[in-house]
mmCIF file of the N, C-alpha and C atoms, coordinates in Angstrom:
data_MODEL
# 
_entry.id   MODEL 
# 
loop_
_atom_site.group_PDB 
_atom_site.id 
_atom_site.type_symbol 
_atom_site.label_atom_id 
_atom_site.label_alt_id 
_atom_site.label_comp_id 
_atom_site.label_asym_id 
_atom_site.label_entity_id 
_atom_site.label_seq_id 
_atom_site.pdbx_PDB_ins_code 
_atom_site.Cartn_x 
_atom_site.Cartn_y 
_atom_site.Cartn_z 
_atom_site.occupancy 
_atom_site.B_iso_or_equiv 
_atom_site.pdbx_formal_charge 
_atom_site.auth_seq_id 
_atom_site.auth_comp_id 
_atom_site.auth_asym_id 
_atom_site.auth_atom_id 
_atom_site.pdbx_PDB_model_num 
ATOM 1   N N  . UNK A 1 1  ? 13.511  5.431   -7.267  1.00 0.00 ? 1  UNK A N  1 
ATOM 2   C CA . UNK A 1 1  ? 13.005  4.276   -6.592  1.00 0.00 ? 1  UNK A CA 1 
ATOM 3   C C  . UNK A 1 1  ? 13.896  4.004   -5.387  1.00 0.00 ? 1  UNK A C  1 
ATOM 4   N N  . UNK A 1 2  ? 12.990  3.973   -4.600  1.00 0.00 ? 2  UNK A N  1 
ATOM 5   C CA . UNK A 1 2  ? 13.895  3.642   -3.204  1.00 0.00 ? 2  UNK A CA 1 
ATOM 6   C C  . UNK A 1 2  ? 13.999  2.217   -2.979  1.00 0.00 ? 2  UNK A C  1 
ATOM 7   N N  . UNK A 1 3  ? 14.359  1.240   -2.248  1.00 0.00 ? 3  UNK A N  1 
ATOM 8   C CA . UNK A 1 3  ? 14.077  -0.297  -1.808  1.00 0.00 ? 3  UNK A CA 1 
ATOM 9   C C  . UNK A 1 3  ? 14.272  -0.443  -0.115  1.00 0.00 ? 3  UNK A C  1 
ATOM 10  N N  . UNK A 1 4  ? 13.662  -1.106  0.257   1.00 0.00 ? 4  UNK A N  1 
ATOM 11  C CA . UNK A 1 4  ? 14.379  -1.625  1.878   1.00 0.00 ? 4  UNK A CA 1 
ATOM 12  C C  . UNK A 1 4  ? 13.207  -2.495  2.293   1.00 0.00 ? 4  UNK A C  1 
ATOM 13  N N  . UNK A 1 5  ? 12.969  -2.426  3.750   1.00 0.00 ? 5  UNK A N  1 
ATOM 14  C CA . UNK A 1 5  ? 12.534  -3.605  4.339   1.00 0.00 ? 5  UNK A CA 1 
ATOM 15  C C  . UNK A 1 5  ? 10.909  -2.954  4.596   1.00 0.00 ? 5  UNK A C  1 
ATOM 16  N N  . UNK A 1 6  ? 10.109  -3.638  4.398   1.00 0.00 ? 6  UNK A N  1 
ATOM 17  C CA . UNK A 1 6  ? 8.454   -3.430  4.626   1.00 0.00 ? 6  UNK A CA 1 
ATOM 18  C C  . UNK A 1 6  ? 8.652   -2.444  6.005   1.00 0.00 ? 6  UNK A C  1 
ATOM 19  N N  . UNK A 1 7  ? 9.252   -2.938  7.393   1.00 0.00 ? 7  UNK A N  1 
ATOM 20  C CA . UNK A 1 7  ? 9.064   -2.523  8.895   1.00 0.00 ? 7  UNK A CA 1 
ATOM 21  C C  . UNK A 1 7  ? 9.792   -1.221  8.413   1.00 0.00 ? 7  UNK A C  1 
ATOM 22  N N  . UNK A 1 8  ? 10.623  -0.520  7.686   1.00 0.00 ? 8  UNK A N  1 
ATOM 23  C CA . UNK A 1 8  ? 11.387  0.418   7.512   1.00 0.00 ? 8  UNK A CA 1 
ATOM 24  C C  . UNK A 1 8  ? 10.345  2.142   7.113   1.00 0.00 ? 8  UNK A C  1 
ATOM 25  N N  . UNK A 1 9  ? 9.066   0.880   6.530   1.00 0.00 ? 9  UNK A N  1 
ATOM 26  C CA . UNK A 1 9  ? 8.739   2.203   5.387   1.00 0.00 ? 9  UNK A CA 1 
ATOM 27  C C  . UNK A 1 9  ? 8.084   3.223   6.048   1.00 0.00 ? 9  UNK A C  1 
ATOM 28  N N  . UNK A 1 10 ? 7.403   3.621   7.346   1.00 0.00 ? 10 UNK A N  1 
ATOM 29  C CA . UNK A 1 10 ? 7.207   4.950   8.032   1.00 0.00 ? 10 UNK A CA 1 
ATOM 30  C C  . UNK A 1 10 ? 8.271   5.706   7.508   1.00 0.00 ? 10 UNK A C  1 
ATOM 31  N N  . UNK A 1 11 ? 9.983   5.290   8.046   1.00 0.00 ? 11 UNK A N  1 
ATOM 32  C CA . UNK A 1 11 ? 10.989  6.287   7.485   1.00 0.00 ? 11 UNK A CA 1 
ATOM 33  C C  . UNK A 1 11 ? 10.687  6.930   6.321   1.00 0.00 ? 11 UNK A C  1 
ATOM 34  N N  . UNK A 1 12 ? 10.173  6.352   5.062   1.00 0.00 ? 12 UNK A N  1 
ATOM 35  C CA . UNK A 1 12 ? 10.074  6.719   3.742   1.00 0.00 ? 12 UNK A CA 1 
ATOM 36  C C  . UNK A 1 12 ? 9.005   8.403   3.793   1.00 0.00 ? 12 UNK A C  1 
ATOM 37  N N  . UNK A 1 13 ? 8.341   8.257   4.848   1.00 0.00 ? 13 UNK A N  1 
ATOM 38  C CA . UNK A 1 13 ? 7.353   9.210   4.402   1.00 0.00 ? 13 UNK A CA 1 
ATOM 39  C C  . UNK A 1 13 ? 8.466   10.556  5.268   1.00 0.00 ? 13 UNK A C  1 
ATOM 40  N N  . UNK A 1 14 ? 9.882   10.781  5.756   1.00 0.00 ? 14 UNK A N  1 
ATOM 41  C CA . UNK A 1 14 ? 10.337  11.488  6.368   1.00 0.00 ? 14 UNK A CA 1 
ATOM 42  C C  . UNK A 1 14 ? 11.792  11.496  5.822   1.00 0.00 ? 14 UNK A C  1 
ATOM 43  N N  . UNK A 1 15 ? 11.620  10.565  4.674   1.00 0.00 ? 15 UNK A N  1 
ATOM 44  C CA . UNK A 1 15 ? 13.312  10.338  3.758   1.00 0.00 ? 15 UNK A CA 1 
ATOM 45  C C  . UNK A 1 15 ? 13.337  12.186  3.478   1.00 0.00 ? 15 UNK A C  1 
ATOM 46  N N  . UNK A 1 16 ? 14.648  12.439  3.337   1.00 0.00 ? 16 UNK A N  1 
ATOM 47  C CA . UNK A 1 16 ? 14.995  13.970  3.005   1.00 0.00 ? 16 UNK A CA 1 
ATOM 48  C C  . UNK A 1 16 ? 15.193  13.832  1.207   1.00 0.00 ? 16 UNK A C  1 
ATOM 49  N N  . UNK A 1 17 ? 15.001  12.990  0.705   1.00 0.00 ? 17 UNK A N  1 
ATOM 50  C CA . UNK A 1 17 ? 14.906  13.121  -0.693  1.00 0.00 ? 17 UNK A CA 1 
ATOM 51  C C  . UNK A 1 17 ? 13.203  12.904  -1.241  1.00 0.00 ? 17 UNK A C  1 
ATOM 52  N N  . UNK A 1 18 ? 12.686  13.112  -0.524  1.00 0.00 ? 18 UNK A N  1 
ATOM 53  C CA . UNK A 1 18 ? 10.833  13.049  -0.856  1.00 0.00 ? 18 UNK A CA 1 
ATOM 54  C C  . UNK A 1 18 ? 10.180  13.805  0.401   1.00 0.00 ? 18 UNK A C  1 
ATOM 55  N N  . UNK A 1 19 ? 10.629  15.200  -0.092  1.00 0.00 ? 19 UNK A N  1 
ATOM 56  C CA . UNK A 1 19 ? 9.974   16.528  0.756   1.00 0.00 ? 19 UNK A CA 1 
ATOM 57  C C  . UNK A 1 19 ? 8.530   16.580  0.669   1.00 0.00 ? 19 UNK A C  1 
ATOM 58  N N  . UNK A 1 20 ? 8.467   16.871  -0.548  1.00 0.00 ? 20 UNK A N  1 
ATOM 59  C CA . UNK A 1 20 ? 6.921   17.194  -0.912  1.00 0.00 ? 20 UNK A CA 1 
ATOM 60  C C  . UNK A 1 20 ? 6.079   16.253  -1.413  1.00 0.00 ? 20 UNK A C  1 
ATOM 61  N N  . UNK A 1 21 ? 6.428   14.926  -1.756  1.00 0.00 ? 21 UNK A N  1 
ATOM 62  C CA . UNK A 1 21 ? 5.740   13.326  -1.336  1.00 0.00 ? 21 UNK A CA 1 
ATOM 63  C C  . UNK A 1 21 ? 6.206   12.074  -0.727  1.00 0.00 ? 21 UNK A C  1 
ATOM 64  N N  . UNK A 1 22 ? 4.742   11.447  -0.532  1.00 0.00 ? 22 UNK A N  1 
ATOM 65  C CA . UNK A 1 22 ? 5.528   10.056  0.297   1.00 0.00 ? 22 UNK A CA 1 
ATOM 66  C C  . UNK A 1 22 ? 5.233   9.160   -0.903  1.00 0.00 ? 22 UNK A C  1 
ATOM 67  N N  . UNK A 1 23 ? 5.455   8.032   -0.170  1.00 0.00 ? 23 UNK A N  1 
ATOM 68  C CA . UNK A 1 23 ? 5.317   6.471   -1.380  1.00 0.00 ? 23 UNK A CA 1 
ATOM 69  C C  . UNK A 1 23 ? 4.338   6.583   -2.210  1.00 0.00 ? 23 UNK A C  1 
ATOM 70  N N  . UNK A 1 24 ? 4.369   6.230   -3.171  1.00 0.00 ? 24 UNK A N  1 
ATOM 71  C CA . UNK A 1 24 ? 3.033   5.879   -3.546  1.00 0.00 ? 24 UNK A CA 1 
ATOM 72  C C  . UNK A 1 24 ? 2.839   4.398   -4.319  1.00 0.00 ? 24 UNK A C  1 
ATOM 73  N N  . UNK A 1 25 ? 3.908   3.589   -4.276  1.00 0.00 ? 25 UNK A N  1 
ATOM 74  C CA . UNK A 1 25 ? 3.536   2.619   -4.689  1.00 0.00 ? 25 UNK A CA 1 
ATOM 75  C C  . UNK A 1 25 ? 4.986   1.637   -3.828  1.00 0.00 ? 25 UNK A C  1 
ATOM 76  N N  . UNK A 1 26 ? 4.277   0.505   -3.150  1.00 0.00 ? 26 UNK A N  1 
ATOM 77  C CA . UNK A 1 26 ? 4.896   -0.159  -2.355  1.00 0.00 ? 26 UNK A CA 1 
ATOM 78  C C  . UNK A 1 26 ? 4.668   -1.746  -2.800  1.00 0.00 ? 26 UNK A C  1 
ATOM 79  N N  . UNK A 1 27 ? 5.664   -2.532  -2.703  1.00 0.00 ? 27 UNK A N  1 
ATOM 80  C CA . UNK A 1 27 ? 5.782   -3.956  -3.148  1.00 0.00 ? 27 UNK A CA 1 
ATOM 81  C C  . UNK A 1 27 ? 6.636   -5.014  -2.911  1.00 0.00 ? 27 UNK A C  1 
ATOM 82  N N  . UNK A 1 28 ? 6.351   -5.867  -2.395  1.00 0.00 ? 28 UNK A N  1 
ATOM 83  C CA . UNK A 1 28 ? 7.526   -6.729  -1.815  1.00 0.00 ? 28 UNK A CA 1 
ATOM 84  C C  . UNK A 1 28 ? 8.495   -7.340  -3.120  1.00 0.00 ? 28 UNK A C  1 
ATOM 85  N N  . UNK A 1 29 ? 9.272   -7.947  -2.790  1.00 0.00 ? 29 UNK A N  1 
ATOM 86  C CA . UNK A 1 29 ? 10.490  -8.471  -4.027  1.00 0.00 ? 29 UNK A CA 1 
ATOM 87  C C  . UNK A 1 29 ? 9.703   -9.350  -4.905  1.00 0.00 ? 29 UNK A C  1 
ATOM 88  N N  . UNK A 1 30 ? 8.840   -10.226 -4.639  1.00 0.00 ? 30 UNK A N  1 
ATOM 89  C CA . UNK A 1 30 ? 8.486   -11.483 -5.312  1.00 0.00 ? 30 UNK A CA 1 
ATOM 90  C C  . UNK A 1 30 ? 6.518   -10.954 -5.952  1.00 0.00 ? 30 UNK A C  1 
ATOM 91  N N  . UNK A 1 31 ? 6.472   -9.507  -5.501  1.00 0.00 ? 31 UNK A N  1 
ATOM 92  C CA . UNK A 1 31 ? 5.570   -9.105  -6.034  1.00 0.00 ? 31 UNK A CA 1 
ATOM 93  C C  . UNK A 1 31 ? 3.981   -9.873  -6.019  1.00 0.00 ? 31 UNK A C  1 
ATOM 94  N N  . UNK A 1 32 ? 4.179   -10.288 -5.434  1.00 0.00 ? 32 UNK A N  1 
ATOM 95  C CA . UNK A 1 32 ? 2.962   -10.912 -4.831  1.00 0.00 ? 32 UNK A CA 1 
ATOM 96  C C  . UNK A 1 32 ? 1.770   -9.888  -4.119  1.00 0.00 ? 32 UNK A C  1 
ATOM 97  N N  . UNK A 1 33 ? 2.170   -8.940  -3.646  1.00 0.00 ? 33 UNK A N  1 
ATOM 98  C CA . UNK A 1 33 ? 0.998   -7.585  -3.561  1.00 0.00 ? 33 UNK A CA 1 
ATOM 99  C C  . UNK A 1 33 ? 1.380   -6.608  -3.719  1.00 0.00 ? 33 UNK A C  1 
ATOM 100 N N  . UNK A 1 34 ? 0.653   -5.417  -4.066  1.00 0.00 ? 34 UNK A N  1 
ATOM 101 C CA . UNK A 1 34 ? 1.193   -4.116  -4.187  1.00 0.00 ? 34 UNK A CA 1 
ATOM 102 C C  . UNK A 1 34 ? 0.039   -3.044  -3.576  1.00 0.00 ? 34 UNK A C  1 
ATOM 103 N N  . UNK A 1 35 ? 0.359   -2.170  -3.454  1.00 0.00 ? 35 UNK A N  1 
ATOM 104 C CA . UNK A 1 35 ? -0.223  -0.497  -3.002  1.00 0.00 ? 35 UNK A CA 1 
ATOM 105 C C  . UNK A 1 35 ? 0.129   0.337   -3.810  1.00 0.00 ? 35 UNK A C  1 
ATOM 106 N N  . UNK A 1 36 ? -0.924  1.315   -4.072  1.00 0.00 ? 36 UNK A N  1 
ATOM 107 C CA . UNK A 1 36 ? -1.026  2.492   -4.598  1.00 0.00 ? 36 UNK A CA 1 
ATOM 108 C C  . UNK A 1 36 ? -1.773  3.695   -3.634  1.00 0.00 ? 36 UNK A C  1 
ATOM 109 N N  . UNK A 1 37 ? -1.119  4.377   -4.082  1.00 0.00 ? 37 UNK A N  1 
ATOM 110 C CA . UNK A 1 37 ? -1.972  5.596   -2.783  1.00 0.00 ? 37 UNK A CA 1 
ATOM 111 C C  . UNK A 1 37 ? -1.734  6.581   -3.961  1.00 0.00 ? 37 UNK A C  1 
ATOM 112 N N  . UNK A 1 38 ? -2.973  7.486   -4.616  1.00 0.00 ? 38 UNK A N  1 
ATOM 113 C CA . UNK A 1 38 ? -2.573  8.649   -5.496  1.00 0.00 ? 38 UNK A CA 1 
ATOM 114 C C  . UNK A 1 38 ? -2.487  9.789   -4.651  1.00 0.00 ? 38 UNK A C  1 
ATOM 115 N N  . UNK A 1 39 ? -1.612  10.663  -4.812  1.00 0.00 ? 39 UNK A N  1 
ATOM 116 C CA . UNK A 1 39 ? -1.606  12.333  -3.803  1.00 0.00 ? 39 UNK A CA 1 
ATOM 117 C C  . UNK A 1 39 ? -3.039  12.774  -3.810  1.00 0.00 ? 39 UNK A C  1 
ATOM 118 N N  . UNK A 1 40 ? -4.191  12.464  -4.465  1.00 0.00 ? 40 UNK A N  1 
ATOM 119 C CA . UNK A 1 40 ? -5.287  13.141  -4.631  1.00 0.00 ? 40 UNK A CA 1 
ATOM 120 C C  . UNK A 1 40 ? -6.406  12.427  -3.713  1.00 0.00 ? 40 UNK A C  1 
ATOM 121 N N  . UNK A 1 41 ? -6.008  10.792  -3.358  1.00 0.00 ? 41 UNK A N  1 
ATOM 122 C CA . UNK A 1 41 ? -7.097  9.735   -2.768  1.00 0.00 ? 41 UNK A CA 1 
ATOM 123 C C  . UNK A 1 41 ? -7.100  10.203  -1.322  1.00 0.00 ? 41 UNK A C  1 
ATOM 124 N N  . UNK A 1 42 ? -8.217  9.505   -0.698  1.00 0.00 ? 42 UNK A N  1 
ATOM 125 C CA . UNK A 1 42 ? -8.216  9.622   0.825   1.00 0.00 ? 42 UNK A CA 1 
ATOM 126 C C  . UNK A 1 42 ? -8.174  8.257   1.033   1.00 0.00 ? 42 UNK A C  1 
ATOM 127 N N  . UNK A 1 43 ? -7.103  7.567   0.453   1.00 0.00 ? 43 UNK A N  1 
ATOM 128 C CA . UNK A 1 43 ? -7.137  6.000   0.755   1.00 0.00 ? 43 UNK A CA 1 
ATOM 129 C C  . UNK A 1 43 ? -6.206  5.347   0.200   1.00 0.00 ? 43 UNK A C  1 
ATOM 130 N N  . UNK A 1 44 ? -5.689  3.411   0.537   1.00 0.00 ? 44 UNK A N  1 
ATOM 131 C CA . UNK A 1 44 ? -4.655  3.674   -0.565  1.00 0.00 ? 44 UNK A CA 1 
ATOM 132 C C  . UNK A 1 44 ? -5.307  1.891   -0.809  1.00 0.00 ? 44 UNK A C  1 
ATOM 133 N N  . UNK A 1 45 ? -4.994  1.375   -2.479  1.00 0.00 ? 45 UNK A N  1 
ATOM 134 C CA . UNK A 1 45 ? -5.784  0.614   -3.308  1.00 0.00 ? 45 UNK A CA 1 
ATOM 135 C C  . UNK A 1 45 ? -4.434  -0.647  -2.823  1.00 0.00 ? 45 UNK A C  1 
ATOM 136 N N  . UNK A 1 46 ? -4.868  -1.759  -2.701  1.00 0.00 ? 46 UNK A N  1 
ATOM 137 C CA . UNK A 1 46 ? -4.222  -2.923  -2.175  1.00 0.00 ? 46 UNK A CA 1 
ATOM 138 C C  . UNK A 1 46 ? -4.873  -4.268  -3.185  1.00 0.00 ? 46 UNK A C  1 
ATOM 139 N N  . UNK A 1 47 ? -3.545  -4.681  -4.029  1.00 0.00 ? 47 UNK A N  1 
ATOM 140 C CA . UNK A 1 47 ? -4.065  -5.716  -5.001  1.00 0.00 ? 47 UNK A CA 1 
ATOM 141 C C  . UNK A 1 47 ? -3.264  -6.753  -4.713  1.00 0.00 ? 47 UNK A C  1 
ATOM 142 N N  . UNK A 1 48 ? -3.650  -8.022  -4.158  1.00 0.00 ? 48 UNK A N  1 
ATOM 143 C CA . UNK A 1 48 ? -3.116  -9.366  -3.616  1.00 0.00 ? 48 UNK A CA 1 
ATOM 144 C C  . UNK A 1 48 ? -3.847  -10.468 -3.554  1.00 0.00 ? 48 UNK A C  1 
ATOM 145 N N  . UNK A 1 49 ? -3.096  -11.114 -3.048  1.00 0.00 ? 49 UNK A N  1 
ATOM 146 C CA . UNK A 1 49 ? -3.968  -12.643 -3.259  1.00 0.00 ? 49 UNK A CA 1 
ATOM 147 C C  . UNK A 1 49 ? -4.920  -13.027 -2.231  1.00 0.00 ? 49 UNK A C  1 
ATOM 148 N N  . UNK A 1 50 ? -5.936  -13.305 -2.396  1.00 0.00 ? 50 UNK A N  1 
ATOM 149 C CA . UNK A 1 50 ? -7.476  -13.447 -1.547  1.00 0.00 ? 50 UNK A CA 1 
ATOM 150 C C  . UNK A 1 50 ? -7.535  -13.726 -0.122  1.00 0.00 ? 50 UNK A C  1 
ATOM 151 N N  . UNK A 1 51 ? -6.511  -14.234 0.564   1.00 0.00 ? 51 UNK A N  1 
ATOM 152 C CA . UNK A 1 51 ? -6.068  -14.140 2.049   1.00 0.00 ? 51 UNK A CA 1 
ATOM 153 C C  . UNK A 1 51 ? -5.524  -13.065 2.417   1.00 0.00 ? 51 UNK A C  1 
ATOM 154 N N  . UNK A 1 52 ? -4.737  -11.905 1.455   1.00 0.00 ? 52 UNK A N  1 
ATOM 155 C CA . UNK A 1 52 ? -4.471  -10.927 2.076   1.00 0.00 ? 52 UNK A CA 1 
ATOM 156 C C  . UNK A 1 52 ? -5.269  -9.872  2.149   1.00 0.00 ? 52 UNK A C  1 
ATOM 157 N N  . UNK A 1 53 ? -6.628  -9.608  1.142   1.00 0.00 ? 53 UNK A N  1 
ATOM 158 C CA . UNK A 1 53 ? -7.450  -9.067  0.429   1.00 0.00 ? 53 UNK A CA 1 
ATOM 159 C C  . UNK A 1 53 ? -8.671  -9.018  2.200   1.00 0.00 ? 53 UNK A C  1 
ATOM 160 N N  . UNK A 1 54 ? -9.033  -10.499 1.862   1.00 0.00 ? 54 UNK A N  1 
ATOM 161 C CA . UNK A 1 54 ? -9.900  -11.326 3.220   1.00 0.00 ? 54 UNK A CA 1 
ATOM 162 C C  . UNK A 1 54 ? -9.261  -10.494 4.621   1.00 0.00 ? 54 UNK A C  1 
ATOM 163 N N  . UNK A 1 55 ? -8.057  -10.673 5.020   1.00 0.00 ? 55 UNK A N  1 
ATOM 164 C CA . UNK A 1 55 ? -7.803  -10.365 6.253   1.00 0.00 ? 55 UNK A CA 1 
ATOM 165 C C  . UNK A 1 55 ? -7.367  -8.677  6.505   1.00 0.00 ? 55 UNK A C  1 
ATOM 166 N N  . UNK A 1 56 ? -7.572  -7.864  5.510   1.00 0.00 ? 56 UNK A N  1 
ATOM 167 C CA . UNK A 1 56 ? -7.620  -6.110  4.756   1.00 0.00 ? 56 UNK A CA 1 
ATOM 168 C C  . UNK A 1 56 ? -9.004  -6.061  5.268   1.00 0.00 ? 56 UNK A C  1 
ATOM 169 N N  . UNK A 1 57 ? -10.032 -6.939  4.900   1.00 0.00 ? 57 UNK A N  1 
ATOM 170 C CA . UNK A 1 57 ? -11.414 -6.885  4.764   1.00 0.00 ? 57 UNK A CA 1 
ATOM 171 C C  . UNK A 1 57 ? -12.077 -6.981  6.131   1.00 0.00 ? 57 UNK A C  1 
ATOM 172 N N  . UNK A 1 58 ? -11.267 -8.271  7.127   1.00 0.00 ? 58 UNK A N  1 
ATOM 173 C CA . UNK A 1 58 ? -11.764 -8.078  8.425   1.00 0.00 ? 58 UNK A CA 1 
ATOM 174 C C  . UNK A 1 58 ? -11.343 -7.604  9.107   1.00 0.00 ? 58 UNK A C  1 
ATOM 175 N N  . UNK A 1 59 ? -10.542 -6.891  9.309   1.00 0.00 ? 59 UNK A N  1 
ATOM 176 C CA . UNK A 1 59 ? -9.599  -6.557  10.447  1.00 0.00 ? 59 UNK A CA 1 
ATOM 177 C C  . UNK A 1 59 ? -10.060 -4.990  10.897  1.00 0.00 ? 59 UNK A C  1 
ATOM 178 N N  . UNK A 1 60 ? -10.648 -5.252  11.888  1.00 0.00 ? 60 UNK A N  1 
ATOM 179 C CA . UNK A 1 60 ? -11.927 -4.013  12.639  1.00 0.00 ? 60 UNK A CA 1 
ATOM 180 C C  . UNK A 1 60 ? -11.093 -2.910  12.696  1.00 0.00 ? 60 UNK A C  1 
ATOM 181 N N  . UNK A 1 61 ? -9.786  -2.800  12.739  1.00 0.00 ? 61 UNK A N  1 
ATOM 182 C CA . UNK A 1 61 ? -8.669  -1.594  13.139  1.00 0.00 ? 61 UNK A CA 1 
ATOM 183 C C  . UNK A 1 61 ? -8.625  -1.021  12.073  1.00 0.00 ? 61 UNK A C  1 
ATOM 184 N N  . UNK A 1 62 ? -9.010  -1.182  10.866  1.00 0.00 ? 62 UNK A N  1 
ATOM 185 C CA . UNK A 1 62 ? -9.072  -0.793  9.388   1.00 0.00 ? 62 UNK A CA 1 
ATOM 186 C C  . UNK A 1 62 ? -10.311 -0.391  8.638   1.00 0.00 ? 62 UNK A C  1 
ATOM 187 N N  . UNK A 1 63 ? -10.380 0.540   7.755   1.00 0.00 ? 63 UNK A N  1 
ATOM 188 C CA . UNK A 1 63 ? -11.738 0.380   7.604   1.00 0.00 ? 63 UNK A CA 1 
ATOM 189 C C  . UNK A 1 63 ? -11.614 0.337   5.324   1.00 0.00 ? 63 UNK A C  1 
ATOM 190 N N  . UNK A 1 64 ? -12.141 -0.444  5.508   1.00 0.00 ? 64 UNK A N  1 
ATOM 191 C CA . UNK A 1 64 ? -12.077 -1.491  4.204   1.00 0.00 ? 64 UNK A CA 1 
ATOM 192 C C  . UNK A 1 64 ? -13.392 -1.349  3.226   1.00 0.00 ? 64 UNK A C  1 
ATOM 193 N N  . UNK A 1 65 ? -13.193 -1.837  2.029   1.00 0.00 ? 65 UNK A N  1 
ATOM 194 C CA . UNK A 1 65 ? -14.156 -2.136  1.374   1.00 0.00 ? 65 UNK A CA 1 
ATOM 195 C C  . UNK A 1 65 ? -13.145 -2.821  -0.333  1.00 0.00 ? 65 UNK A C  1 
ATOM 196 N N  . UNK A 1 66 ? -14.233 -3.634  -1.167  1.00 0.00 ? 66 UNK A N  1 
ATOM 197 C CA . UNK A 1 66 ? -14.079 -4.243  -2.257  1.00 0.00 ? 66 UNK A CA 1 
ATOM 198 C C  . UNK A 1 66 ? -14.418 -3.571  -2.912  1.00 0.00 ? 66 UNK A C  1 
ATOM 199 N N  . UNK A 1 67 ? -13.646 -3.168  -4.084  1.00 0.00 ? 67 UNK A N  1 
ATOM 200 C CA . UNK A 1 67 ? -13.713 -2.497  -5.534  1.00 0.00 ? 67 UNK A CA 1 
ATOM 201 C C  . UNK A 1 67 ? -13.781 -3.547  -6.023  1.00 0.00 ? 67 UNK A C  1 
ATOM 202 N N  . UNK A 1 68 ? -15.402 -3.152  -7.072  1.00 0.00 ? 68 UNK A N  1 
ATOM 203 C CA . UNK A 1 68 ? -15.725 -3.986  -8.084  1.00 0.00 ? 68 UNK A CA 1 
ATOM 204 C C  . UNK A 1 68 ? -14.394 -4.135  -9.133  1.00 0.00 ? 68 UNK A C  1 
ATOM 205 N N  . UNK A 1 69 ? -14.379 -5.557  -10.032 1.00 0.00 ? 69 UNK A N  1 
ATOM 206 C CA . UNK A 1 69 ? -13.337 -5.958  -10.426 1.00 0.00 ? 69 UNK A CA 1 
ATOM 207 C C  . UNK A 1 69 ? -13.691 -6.363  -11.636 1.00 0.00 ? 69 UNK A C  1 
ATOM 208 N N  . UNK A 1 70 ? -12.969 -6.078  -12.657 1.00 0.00 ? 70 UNK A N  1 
ATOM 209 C CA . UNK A 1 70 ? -13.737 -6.741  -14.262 1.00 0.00 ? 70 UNK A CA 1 
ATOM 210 C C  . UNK A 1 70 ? -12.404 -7.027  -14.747 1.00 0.00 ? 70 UNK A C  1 
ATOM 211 N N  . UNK A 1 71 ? -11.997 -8.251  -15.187 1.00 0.00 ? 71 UNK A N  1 
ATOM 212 C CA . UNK A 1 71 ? -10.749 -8.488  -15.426 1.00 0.00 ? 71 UNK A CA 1 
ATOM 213 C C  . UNK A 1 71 ? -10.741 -8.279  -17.858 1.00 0.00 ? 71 UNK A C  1 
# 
C-alpha cells in the first residue's frame, strides 16, 4: 500500500515498485469515496456520496454512466 496526496497519483502509475500495475484502488483518509479500476475493465467504478456521483455524471469531459444498485 502506497499513501500520498490525491494531485500526486499520475506518479503512482510510473512508481518503480509497480512495473507491471497501476492503482487499483484509490481513497482519501476519511474515506468518504473510493475507486476501483480491475486490470481487466475498460473503466474505473467510483462509489461516493450523491454530489460527487451527480458531478462524475455531468461533467461532458467524462463519459459516465449509473450502475444499477441493490443494497
Amino acid at each position: 500500500m502506497l499513501t500520498g496526496r490525491l494531485g500526486d497519483a499520475h506518479d503512482l502509475y510510473h512508481h518503480p515498485d509497480l512495473v507491471a500495475f497501476s492503482p487499483s484502488n484509490i481513497w482519501p483518509v476519511d474515506r468518504s469515496w473510493a475507486t476501483f479500476t480491475h486490470f481487466d475493465l475498460h473503466g474505473t467504478k467510483v462509489a461516493g456520496p450523491t454530489t460527487l456521483i451527480e458531478r462524475l455524471l455531468n461533467n461532458p469531459g467524462l463519459e459516465a454512466l449509473r450502475l444499477p444498485w441493490r443494497p
